[in-house]
N, C-alpha and C positions, 0 to 999 in steps of 0.2 A: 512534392506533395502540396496538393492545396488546403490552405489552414480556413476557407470559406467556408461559411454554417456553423462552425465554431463559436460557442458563448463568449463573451470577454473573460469571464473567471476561468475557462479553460484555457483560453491561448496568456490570459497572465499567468496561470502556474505552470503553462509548459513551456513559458519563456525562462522564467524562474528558477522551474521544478524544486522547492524547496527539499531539502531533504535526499536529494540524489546522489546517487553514490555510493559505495562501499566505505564502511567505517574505517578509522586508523584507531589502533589500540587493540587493548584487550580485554575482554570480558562479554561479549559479541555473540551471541547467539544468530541463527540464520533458515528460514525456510524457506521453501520455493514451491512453484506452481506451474503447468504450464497447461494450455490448451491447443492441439497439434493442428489443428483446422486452419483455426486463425494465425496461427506463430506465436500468440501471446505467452511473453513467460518472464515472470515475477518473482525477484527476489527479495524480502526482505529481513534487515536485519536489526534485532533488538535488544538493548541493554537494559540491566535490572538493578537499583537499589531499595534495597529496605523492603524488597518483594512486589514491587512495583514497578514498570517501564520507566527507563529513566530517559529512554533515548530512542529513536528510528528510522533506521536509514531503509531507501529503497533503492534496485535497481529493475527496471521494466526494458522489454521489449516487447511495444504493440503502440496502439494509437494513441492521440494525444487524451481520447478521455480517461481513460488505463492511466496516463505517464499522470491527470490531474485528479483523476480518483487517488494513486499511489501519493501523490503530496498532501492530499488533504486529510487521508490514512497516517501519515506520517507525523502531520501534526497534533492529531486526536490521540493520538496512542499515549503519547506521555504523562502518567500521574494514575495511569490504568491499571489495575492485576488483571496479571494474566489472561484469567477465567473473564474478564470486561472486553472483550475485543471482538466482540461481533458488529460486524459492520451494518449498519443499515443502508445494502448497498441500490433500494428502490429510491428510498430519500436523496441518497447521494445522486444517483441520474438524472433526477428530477430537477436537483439545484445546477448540474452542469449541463443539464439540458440536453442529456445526450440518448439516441433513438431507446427504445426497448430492445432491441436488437443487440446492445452492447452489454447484455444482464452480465451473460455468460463469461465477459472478459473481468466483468468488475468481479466476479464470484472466483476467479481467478488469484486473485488480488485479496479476497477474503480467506484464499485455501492459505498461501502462503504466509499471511500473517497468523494464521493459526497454524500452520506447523513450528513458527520460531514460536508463539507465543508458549507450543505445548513441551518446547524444550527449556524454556524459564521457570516454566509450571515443576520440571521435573529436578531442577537444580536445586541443590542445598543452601540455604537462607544464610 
């Protein structure tokens, strides 16, 4: 794959991927996403205290704006309720610089964190 036309803040957090991974432990909540066209498909996973995201881990498959959209989702999430997790995923394109064409995978990546986030939403405090 060639990583050419790619912004620098893309190909740094897809060097990085902060945040990648499946969690160790317990208390992990988890939704997922997929879009069958592209292959894109999104899983992430999120921990709650005091009713708030304490923690967010992601796993993706799809391109590297997907893998640096999911890190920087990753790192916004923490200090959030629940119900705060909508993405502003036009903004986010915008800063990774990636086509209009990629809406549909970053909204992938928004379905996903809003399935974990409406299983936090549903857990007992």
């Amino acid at each position: 794959m060639s990583l050419q036309g790619y912004s620098a803040e893309v190909l740094d957090l897809l060097a990085r991927a902060p945040g990648a991974g499946r969690p160790d432990g317990v208390g992990w909540v988890s939704g997922e996403a997929r879009e069958p066209l592209t292959a894109t498909h999104v899983r992430f996973h999120l921990q709650a205290s005091a009713g708030r995201i304490a923690a967010a881990r992601y796993e993706v498959r799809g391109c590297p704006h997907t893998i640096a959209l999911a890190a920087l989702a990753a790192a916004w999430l923490p200090g959030r309720a629940p119900a705060e997790v909508v993405l502003d995923v036009r903004a986010l394109a915008a800063r990774l610089q990636a086509p209009i064409g990629k809406l549909g995978r970053f909204l992938v990546v928004q379905e996903a964190i809003g399935a974990a986030a409406l299983q936090l939403a549903g857990r007992p405090a």
